[in-house]
N, C-alpha and C positions, 0 to 999 in steps of 0.2 A: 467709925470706919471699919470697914471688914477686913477679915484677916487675908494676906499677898495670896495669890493662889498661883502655882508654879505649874503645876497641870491640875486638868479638870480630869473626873472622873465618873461623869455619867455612865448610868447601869441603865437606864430606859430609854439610851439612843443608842444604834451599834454608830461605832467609830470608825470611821474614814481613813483620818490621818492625823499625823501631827506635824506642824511644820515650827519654824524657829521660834513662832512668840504663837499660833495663832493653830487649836483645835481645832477638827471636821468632822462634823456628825450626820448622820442622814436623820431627814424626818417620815419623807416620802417618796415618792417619786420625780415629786416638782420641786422638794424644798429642802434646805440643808440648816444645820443649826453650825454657825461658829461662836465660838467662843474663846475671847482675843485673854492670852494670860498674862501672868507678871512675867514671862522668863524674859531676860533680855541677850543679845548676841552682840559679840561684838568680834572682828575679825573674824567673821562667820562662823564663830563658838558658840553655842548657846552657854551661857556662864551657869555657876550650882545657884548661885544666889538671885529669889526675885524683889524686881521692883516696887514695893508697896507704892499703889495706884497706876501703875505706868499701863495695864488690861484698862482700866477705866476711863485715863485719860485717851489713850489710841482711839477706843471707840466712841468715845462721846467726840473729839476732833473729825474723826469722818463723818460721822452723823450729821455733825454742822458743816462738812462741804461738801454730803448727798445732798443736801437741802438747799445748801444754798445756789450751787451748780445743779439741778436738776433742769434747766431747760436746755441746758446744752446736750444733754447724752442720756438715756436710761440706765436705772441701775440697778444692783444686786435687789435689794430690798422690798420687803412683803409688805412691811408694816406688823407683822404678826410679834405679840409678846412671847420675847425668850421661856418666860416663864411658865409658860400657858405650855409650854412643848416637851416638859420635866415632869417628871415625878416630884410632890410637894416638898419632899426632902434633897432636891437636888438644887430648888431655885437660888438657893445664894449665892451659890458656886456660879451662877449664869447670869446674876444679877447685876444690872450696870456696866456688861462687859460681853454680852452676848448680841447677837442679830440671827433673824432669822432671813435665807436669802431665798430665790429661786436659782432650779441647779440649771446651767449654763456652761457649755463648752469654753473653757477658757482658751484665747488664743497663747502658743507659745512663743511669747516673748514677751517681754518687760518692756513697758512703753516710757523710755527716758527723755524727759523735759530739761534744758539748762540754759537757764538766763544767766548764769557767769561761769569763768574760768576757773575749777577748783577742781580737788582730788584726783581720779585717773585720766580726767578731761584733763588740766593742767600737765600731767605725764603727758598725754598725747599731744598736745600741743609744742611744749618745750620740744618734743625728738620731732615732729613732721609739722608742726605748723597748722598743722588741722585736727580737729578731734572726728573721730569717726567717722575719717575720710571727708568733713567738711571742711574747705580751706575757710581759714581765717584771717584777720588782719594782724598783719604783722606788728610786736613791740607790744602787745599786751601783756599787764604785771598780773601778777596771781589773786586773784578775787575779783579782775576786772569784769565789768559786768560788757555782754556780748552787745553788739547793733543790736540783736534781735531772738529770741531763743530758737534752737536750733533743736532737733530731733534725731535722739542716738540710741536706736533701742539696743536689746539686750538677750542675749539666750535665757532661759530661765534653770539656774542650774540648783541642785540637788542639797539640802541640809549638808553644809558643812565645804561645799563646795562654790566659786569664785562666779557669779554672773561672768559672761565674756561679752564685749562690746561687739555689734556687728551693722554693717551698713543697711541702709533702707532697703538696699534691692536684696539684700541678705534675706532680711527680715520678710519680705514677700514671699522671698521663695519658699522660706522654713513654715507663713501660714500655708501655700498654699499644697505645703504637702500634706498639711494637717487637718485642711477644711476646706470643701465648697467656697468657691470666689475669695480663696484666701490672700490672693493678691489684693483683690480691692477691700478687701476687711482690712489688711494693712494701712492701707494708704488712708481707711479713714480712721483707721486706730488713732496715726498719726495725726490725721487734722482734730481731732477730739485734743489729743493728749496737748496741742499745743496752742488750743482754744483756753482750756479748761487753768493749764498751767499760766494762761495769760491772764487772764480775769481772775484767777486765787492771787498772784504775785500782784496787783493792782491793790485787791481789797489789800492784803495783808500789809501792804507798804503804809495803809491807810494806820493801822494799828499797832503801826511799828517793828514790823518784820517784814526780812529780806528772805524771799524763800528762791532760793540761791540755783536750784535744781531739786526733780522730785519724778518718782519713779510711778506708771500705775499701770493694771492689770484690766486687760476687757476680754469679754464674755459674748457668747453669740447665743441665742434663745434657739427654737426649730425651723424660723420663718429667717435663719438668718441677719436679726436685727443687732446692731452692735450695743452693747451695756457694758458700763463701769463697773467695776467689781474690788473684788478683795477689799484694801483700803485705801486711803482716797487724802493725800496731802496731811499726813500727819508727821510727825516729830519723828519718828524710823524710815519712812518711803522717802521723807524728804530731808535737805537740808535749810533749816532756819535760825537767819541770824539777828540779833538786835540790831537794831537801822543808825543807832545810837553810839556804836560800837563797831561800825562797815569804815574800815580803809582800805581801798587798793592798796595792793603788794602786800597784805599781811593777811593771814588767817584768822577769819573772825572768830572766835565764839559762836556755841552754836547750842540750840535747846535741846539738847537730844542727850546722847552717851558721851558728852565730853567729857565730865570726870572717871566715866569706869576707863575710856579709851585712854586718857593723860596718867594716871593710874597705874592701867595695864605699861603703859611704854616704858615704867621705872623697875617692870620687873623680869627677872629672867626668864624669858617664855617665849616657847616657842609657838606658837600661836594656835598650837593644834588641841584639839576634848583628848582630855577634859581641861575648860576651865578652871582656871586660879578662884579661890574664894575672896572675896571684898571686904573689906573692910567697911564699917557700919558706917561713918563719914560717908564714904565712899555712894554706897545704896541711898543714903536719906537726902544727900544734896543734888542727885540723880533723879531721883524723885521728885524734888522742890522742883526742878529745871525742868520735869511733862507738865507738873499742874501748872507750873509758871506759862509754859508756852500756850496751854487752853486759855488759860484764864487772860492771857495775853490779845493771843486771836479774834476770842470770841465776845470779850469783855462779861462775862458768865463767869461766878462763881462756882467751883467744881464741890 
């Protein structure tokens, strides 16, 4: 196993950006190199401490649901080896944890899927009854799963700063100040996202996960064609639960940051960087809980 890598530091790509878990590099003109790392966030902190394997597991999880979702939507991906796009002395650092994409206009908003009542949804419902402005049926308990999943996208806000919830017709108007026929790139951002969210929460139920709601990002090529991007139903974009372990009214367990999150809430902090350092329980059963979720999903040993 290779040693966490907390950030990458490629010298034979110029650097782009860095976002909460997940480097950007250019290659060309057409193509970008990410490189997804160990750092993990949590109440939108990026923490000091990285997750050994949680770069590996991220991207090996999307990779199996570009794959396996590719007739529904196009996506980031070349096909091109991370490795092949490095200096010889750079490939480990990109190894198992890299993708190479085509670069693509990302639409600004976060495209939210949710097949049950939890988290800010939950908030929103308990005070109006509706989650982002969609009414719902009244007397539902907390985890209850919806008639039907419903679409609540999202601003896409800044390292360090809170996504805000905003309605469809919101979300129209913000692509369409952003981009050519940004209204109906919306509306089928939306029919993708709650395609795509319907058919992974199917399989997944299959394998014993409840993927409860799940966030994804699309991308428009020159010709205007809409593509999936960034990542794609993994253990951070989403929420997933053991199927084994789902009751209404209670909060499930979840494959993701539940021990740094339960953790974090015993200590005095205020929520803002820098984060609190972890404790090594803390990082290695955090870690057990991505490979678990992979190896859970895809029944693949990571």
């Amino acid at each position: 196993m290779t040693a966490p890598l907390y950030q990458s530091s490629l010298q034979s790509l110029p650097l782009l950006s860095r976002g909460k878990v997940r480097d950007i590099y250019a290659i060309d003109a057409d193509t970008l190199l990410i490189v997804t790392s160990d750092r993990l966030s949590a109440f939108d902190v990026v923490l000091p401490d990285p997750i050994p394997r949680k770069g590996e597991v991220l991207n090996a999880v999307a990779d199996f649901w570009f794959e396996k979702l590719g007739h529904i939507i196009p996506n980031q991906l070349t096909g091109i080896d991370p490795e092949t796009v490095v200096a010889p002395n750079e490939r480990e650092q990109v190894r198992g944890r890299a993708i190479v994409v085509k670069r693509l206009q990302p639409l600004p908003i976060e495209a939210v899927v949710r097949g049950y009542v939890i988290g800010s949804g939950w908030k929103d419902y308990q005070s109006t009854g509706a989650i982002c402005g969609i009414a719902l049926p009244a007397g539902l308990k907390l985890a209850a799963q919806l008639p039907t999943p419903i679409f609540t996208p999202a601003t896409k806000a800044e390292v360090g700063d809170h996504d805000e919830n905003i309605s469809h017709e919101q979300a129209r108007t913000l692509c369409t100040s952003k981009l050519p026929n940004g209204a109906a790139l919306a509306d089928q951002a939306r029919d993708a996202a709650i395609r795509l969210y319907q058919e992974a929460a199917a399989y997944a139920r299959t394998r014993g996960i409840i993927i409860a709601d799940t966030k994804f990002e699309f991308g428009v090529d020159a010709t205007g064609t809409l593509h999936l991007i960034d990542e794609a139903l993994t253990p951070d974009s989403s929420r997933f639960w053991p199927a084994d372990q789902y009751q209404e009214g209670q909060n499930p367990p979840s494959f993701d940051k539940q021990y740094v999150r339960d953790y974090l809430e015993t200590l005095d902090w205020n929520k803002k960087a820098p984060g609190p350092a972890l404790p090594a329980e803390v990082v290695a059963k955090t870690s057990a809980k991505y490979v678990e979720a992979y190896e859970k999903l895809t029944g693949r040993t990571l």
